[in-house]
N, C-alpha and C positions, 0 to 999 in steps of 0.2 A: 459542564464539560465544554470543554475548548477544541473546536472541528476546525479540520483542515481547509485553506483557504477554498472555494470554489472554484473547481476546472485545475484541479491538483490534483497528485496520486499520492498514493500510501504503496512502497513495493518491499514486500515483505519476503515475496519469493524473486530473487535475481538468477535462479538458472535460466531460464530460459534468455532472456534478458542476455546474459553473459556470453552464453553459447552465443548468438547474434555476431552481438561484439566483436567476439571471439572470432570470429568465422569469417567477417567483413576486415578484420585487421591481417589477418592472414591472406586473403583474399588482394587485399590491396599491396600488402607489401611484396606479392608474387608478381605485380605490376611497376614496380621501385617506386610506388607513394612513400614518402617518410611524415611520422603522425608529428603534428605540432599544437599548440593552445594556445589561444588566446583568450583576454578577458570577457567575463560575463558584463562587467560594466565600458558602455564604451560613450563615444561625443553623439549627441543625437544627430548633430550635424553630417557625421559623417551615413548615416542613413538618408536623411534630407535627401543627401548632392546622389547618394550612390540609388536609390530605390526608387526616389521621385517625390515629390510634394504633395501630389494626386492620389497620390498611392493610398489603398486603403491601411496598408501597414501603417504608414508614415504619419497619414491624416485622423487615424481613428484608433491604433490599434499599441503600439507603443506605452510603456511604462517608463514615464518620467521619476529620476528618483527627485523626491523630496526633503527637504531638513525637518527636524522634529518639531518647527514656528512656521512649516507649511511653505518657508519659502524656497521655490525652485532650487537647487542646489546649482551652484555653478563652477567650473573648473576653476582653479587657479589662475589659469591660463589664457586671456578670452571670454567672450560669451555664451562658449556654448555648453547646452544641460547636457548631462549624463542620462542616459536610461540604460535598462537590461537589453542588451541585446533579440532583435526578435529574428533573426538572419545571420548565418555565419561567412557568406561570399565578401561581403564589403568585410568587414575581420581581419579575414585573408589576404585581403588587398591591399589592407593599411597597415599588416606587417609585413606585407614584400617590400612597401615604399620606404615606411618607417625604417625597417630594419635593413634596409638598401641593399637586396638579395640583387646578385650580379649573373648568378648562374640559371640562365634557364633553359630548357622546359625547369621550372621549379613544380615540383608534384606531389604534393602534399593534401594529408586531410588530417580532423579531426572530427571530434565528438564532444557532444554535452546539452545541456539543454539552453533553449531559448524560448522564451517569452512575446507574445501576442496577447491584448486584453481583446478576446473572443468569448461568443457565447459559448460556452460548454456541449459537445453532445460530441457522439461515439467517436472518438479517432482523433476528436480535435479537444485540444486543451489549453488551458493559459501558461503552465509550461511544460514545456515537451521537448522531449531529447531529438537530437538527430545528428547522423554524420554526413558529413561536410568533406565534401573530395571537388579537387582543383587545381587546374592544367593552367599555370602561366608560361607564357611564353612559344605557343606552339601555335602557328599560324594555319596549317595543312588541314581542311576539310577530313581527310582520312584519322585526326585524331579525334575526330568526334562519333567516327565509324567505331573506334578502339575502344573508346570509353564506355559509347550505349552495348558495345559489345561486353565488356569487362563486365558492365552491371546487367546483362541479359542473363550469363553465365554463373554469376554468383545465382541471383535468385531461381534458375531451373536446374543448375548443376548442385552448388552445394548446400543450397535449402530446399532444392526437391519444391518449389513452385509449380504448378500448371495453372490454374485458373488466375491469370492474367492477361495485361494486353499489355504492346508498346503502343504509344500512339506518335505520331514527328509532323514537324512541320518546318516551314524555311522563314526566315524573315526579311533574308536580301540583307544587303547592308542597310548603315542609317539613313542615306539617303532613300534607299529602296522604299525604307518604313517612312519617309515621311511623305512620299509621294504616295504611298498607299491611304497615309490617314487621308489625304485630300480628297480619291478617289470613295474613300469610304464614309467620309460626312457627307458628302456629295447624297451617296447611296440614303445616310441616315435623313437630311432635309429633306429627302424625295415624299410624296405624299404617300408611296408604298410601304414608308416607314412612320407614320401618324400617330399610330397606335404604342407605341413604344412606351414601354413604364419611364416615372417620373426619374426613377436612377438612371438609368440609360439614358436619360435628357441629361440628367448633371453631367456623366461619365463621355458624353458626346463633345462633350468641350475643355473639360477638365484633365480625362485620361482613354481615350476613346478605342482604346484595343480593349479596354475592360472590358466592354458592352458582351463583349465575347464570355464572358463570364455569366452571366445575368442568368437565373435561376430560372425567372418568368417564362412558362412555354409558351405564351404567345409574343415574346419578345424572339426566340429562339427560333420559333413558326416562320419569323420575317429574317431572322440572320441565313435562313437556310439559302438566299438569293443574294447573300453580301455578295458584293468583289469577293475574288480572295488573294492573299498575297503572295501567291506563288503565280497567279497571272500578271502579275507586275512586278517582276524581278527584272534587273539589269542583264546584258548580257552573260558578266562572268557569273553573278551569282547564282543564274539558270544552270549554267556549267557547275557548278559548286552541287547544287539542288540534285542535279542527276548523279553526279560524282557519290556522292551520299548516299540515295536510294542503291545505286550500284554496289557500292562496298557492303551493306549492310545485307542483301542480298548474296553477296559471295562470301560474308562471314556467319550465313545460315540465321540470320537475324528478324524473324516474322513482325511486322509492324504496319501501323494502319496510318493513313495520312488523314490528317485531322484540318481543317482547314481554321475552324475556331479556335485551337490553341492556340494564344500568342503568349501566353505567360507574363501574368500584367503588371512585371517589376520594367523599369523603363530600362534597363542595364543591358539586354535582351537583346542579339543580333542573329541574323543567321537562323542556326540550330535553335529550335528547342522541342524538346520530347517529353514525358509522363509515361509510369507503368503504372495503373492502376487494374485494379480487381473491384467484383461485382460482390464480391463475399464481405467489403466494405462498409457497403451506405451506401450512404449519401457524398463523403467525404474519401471518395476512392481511389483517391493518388496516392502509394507510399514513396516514389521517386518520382523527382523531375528533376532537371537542370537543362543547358544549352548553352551557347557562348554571348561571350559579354567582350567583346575586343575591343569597348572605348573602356571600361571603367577605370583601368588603371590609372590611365590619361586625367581622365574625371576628378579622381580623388590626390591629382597634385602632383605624379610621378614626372618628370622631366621628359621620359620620353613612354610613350604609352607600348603596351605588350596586348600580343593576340592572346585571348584566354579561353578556357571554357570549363566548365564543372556541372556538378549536382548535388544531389540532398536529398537521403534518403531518415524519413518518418521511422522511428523506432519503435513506437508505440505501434503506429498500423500493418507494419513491419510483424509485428510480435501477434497482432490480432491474426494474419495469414497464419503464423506458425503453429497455434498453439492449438487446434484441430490437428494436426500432424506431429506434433513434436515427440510421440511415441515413437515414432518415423525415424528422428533425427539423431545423431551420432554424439548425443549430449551427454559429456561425463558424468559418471555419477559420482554421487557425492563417496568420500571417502568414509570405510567404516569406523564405524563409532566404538571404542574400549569406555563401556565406563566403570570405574574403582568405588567399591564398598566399603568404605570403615565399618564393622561391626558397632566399635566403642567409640571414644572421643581419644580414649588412649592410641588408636590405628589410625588418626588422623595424618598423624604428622608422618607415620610412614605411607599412606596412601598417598600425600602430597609429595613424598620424596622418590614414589614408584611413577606417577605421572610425571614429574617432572624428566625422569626419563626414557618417556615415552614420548615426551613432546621434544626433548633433545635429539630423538632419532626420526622426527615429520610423523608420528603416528599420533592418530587423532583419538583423544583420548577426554576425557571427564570425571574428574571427581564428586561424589555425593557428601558434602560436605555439612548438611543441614540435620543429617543423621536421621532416625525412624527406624522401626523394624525391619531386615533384611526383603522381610516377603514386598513392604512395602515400599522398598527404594527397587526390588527387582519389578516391580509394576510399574512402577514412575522409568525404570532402563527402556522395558518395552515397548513404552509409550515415546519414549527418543528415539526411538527405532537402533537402538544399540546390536549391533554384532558377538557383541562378547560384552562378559563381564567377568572382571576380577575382584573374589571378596577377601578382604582381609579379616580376620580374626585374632580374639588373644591367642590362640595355637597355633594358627599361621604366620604370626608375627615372632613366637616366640621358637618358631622351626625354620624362619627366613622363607619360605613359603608362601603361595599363596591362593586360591578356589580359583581353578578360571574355568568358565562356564561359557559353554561357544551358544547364545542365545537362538540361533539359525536350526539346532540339531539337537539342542537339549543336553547333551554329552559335557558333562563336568568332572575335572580331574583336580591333583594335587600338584603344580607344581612349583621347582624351584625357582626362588626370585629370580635372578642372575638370567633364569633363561627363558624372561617372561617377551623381551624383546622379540629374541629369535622368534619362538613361536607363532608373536603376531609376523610378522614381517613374513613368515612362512604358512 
C-alpha cells in the first residue's frame, strides 16, 4: 500500500473546512478585500530577498523543485530555482509589482495551501493551507487598528471564539530595529547571557530577533531582562506605539503586550501581533501578521508602498472549531432522493427520472448496481437518504412511482410528473 506523504492530510469531510472559508470570505469582502491567486510555484529568489537568508524558512525549510536527473530545475529566465511556495506575503507582492497595480489601498486576500519541509506534530504540517489578507498602499497606523480589529471580530463574533489571546508589539521603524539589534547583542555578549543555547549563539549573529523564539526555558529565563523594543523607539514611532494601543482600546480590542514577539521574517516593521489559544499546543498561533512598509521597495517596485497584512492557519483555525462546531451556523448538507430500479428493465427510467431531478438542483442518486429492494433500501439508510423512490414493472408501466419519505416511514403512490413538486415541497 502506497501512504500519503509525511506531514500531509487526507480531508475527506470539507464542511467544516468550508464553512471557515465561507465565513472568512464573506467576512472580508464586508471589508472591500477582493480574493485573488497566485501561483503555488514561485522563484526562490524572490523569498531569499523578501523573508531573509537567515531565516529558518529560507535556510532549512523550503522545497526546491527538482528535474527527474536530480538536477535543480531552473527557470527559463536567469538563475533562479523554483520551489512551492512556503508564504503567501512576498506572492502578493510580486503581483502588485508584476502586475503594475496603480490603485491603492489595494486590499486583497487569498487562500491555498503552502509548504514548509517541518517536523510534523499537532497543527503544523508540511503542507497547510492558509489565508492570506493584505493592505497595500496604506500608510496610517489606524489601519493596523482596523485590521487586528476586522480579525478580532471575525473570530469572537462570527466563530463564536473565547479561549484566546491577542498578543502586539511595536518594532519602530528600520532604523529603530537596527539600533535595537545593537543594543540587544550588546545585552546577548553580556556575561548575563553565557548560558545561552548553541542556536541562540548561531541566531545572535545570523538573525538575532529569532532568539526571541528559542523554546529553551533557560534561554527564555535570560530574555526576560532583554532590552525591549519598545524602549527604543524614535520619537514618531512612540507616537505611532500609543496611537495603536489607543485605537485598539476605543475599538474594544483586549490585547496583551508581548515584548518577545518580533516575528522572525526580516520583512517585519512596526506592527506585529498573534492570536493564539492554549487549547493548541504547543504550536499555538492560528493568526499573525503586522506591517512590512519596505518590501515592496525590496522586491524591485520603482517606488516602494506602506503595507501591512496577515495569515491565518486553517488547519489550527479548524482545530478551535470543531469542539464547537455544533455551535456554528453550518449548512447542512442537502437531502439526499435516492431512486430504486426494481429490474434492469427500470434502469433507464430511473436514470431518466434523476436526470430530472438534477435539472431542477435536487440532490438525488441512483442504485444502479441492482440487488434486492430490502437491500439497496439498507445501503439508502446507510447514505443517510431523505427519501426514496422505487421504481417497478407496475410503476413503470402506470408512469408512477413508490416514494418513500425515509425520515417518517410513510410511503405512497405517486404520479411521475409530480415527483419534483413533492420534493421541492
Amino acid at each position: 500500500m502506497i501512504q500519503r506523504i509525511k506531514g500531509t492530510q487526507d480531508w475527506l469531510n470539507l464542511r467544516l473546512f468550508n464553512f471557515a472559508l465561507d465565513q472568512i470570505k464573506k467576512h472580508l469582502t464586508s471589508y472591500n478585500f477582493n480574493q485573488i491567486k497566485t501561483p503555488i510555484l514561485e522563484p526562490t529568489e524572490l523569498f531569499k530577498r523578501s523573508l531573509g537568508v537567515a531565516t529558518d524558512v529560507v535556510s532549512k525549510e523550503m522545497f526546491i523543485i527538482k528535474t527527474h536527473d536530480n538536477k535543480t530545475l531552473r527557470q527559463a529566465q536567469g538563475e533562479n530555482y523554483m520551489c512551492l511556495r512556503p508564504e503567501a506575503t512576498a506572492s502578493t507582492v510580486r503581483a502588485f509589482i508584476e502586475n503594475s497595480v496603480v490603485d491603492v489601498p489595494w486590499k486583497v486576500f487569498s487562500w491555498g495551501p503552502m509548504f514548509r519541509y517541518e517536523r510534523p506534530q499537532k497543527g503544523r504540517y508540511r503542507e497547510f493551507n492558509q489565508i492570506n489578507i493584505e493592505n497595500i498602499g496604506s500608510s496610517s497606523i489606524s489601519n493596523d487598528a482596523e485590521l487586528i480589529k476586522m480579525l478580532d471580530r471575525f473570530f469572537h463574533e462570527k466563530l463564536q471564539l473565547q479561549n484566546y489571546a491577542l498578543m502586539i508589539n511595536f518594532l519602530g521603524s528600520f532604523d529603530d530595529r537596527a539600533n535595537y539589534k545593537s543594543v540587544l547583542k550588546k545585552f546577548l555578549e553580556s556575561d548575563e547571557c553565557a548560558g545561552i543555547c548553541e542556536t541562540c549563539k548561531v541566531r545572535k549573529d545570523a538573525n538575532i530577533l529569532r532568539i526571541f523564539d528559542c523554546k529553551n526555558p533557560v534561554c527564555q529565563e535570560l530574555y526576560n531582562n532583554a532590552p525591549k523594543m519598545v524602549d527604543h523607539l524614535s520619537a514618531e514611532s512612540q507616537k505611532e506605539w500609543r496611537e495603536l494601543q489607543q485605537q485598539l482600546e476605543l475599538l474594544s480590542v483586549s490585547f496583551v503586550i508581548n515584548p518577545k514577539l518580533v516575528r522572525g521574517l526580516d520583512y517585519y516593521n512596526k506592527t506585529v501581533f498573534e492570536f493564539s489559544s492554549n487549547d493548541l499546543g504547543a504550536q499555538n498561533a492560528f493568526c499573525a501578521g503586522g506591517r512590512y512598509d519596505g518590501l515592496v521597495k525590496e522586491l524591485g517596485a520603482k517606488q516602494g508602498q506602506p503595507a501591512l497584512g496577515a495569515a491565518i492557519g486553517i488547519e489550527r483555525l479548524l482545530l478551535l472549531l470543531e469542539p464547537i462546531q455544533d455551535q456554528l451556523p453550518i449548512p447542512q448538507s442537502p437531502k439526499l432522493t435516492v431512486i430504486l430500479p426494481v429490474e434492469d428493465e427500470q434502469k433507464m427510467l430511473a436514470l431518466l427520472v434523476a436526470d430530472e431531478l438534477h435539472a431542477q438542483d435536487i440532490c438525488a442518486h441512483v442504485m444502479l448496481d441492482g440487488g434486492q429492494v430490502k437491500k439497496m433500501m439498507r445501503k439508502a439508510n446507510k447514505m443517510g437518504a431523505s427519501y426514496a423512490v422505487i421504481i417497478g414493472e407496475d410503476e413503470q408501466q402506470k408512469h408512477e412511482v413508490t416514494f418513500k419519505n425515509m425520515m417518517t416511514g410513510s410511503e405512497e403512490r405517486v404520479k411521475q410528473v409530480d415527483l419534483v413538486d413533492i420534493l421541492k415541497n
